[in-house]
C-alpha positions in Angstrom: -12.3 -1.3 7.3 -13.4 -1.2 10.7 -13.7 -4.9 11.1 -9.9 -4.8 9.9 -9.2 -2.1 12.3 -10.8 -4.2 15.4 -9.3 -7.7 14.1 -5.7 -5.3 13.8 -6.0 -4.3 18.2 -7.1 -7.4 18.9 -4.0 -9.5 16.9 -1.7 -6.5 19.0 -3.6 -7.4 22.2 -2.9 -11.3 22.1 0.7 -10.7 21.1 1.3 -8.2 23.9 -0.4 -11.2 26.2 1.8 -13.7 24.7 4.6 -11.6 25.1 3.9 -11.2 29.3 4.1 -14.7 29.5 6.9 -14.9 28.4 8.7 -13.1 31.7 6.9 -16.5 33.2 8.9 -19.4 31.4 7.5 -19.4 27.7 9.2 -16.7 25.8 8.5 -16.7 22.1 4.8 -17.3 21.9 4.4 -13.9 20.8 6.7 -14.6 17.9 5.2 -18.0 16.9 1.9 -16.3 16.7 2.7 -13.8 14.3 4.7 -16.2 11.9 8.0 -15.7 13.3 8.9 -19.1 14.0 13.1 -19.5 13.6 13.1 -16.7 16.4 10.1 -17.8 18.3 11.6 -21.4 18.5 15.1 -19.5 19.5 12.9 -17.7 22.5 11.3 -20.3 23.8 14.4 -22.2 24.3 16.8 -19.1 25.7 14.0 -17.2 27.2 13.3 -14.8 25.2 17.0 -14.4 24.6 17.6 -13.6 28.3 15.0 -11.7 28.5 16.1 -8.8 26.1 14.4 -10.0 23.4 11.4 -9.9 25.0 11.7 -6.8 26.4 12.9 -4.8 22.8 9.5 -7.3 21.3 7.3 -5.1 23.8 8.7 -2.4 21.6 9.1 -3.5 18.1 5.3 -5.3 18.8 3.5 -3.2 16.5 5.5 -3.1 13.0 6.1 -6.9 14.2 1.9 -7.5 13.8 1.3 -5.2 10.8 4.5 -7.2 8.8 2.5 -10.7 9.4 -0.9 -9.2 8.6 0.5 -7.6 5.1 2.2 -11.0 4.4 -1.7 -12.3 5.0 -3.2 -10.0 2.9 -0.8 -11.0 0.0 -0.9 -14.3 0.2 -4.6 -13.9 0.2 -3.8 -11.7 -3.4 -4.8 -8.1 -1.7 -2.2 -5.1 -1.3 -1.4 -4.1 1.5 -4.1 -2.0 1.9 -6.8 -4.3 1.1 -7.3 -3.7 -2.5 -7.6 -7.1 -4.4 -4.7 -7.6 -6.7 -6.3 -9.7 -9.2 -8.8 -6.5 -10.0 -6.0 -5.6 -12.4 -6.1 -9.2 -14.4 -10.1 -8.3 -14.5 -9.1 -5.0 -15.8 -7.0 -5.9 -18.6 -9.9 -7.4 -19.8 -11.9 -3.9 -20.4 -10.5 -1.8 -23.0 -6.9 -0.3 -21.8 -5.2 2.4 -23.7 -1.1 2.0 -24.2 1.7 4.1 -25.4 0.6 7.0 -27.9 -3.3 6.0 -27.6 -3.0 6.5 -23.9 -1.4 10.0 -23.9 -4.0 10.9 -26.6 -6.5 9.7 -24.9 -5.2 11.7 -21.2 -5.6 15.2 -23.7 -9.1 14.5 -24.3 -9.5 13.8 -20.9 -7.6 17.3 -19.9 -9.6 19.3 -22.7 -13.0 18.0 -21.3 -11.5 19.2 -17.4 -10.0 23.0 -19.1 -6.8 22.0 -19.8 -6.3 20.5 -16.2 -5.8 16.8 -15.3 -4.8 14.8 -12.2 -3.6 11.1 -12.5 -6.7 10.3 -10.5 -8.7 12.1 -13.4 -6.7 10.2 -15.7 -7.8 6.9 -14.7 -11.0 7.2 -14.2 -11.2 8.4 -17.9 -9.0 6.2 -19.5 -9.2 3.0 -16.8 -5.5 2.9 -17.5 -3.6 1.5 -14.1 -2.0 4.8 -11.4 1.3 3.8 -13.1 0.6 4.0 -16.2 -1.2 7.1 -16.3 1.6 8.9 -14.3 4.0 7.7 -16.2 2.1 9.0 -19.6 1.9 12.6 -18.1 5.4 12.5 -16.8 6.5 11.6 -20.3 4.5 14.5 -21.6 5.8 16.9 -19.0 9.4 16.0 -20.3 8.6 16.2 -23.7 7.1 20.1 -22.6 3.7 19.6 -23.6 2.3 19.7 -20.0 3.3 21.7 -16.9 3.3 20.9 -13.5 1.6 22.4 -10.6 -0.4 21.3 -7.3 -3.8 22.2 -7.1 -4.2 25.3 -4.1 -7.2 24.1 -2.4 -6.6 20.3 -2.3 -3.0 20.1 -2.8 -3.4 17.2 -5.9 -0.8 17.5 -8.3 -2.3 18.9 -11.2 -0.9 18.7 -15.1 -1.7 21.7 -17.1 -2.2 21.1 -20.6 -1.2 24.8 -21.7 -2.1 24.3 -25.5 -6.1 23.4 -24.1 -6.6 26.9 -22.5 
């Protein structure tokens, strides 16, 4: 994470360089180097659209570097945060609980805990997917058979399993 984190300043860095010389002739540079190329193309040839493009880039610089390295990450098949994508094909592959085994599954999971489960919880004891375990409890909480509440110390929203206590 921290090579990401240095790779992220140092992307910034060059685009705010590319950006300054732009106020000398070659506006755009900035754009072309973080995938932006219709409106790179259109600042290098109006100068940086009078100058006010360049100028609002200085500010929109950031979210304009972070939106090319997320499109990197997916093409590369990560999320946005890293995480590989393709992990998920890989875990299909290991025994997944569905529908009714799932929820059955999340009790056991909730009795061995007191009657108390997070999603996190949840996965790890069922290696169901985020989504599908929250959407299991959430089915169960509108079907009554779990309540609701968010754990006082860490704040983690915690499913109490009221017939396990």
């Amino acid at each position: 994470m921290n090579l990401e984190n240095n790779q992220h300043k140092d992307r910034l860095l060059i685009s705010y360089i590319l950006c300054a010389v732009g106020f000398f002739g070659l506006g755009g540079l900035h754009r072309l180097y973080n995938g932006k190329i219709g409106t790179g193309l259109l600042w290098l040839c109006t100068g940086g659209l009078l100058y006010i493009g360049q100028i609002v880039d200085l500010v929109i610089m950031p979210g304009m570097v972070e939106e090319y390295e997320n499109n990197l990450r997916i093409k590369a098949g990560l999320s946005p945060f890293g995480v590989p994508q393709n992990q998920f094909a890989v875990a299909s592959q290991v025994h997944r609980p569905t529908g009714n085994q799932l929820m059955v599954e999340l009790i056991d999971a909730a009795e061995k805990k007191g009657g108390t489960l997070t999603v996190t919880q949840g996965v790890k004891a069922t290696k169901a997917s985020f989504a599908e375990v929250e959407t299991a409890l959430k089915e169960m909480l509108k079907s009554g058979y779990v309540k609701i509440d968010n754990d006082p110390i860490t704040g983690a929203v915690t499913y109490h399993f009221h017939e396990l206590n």
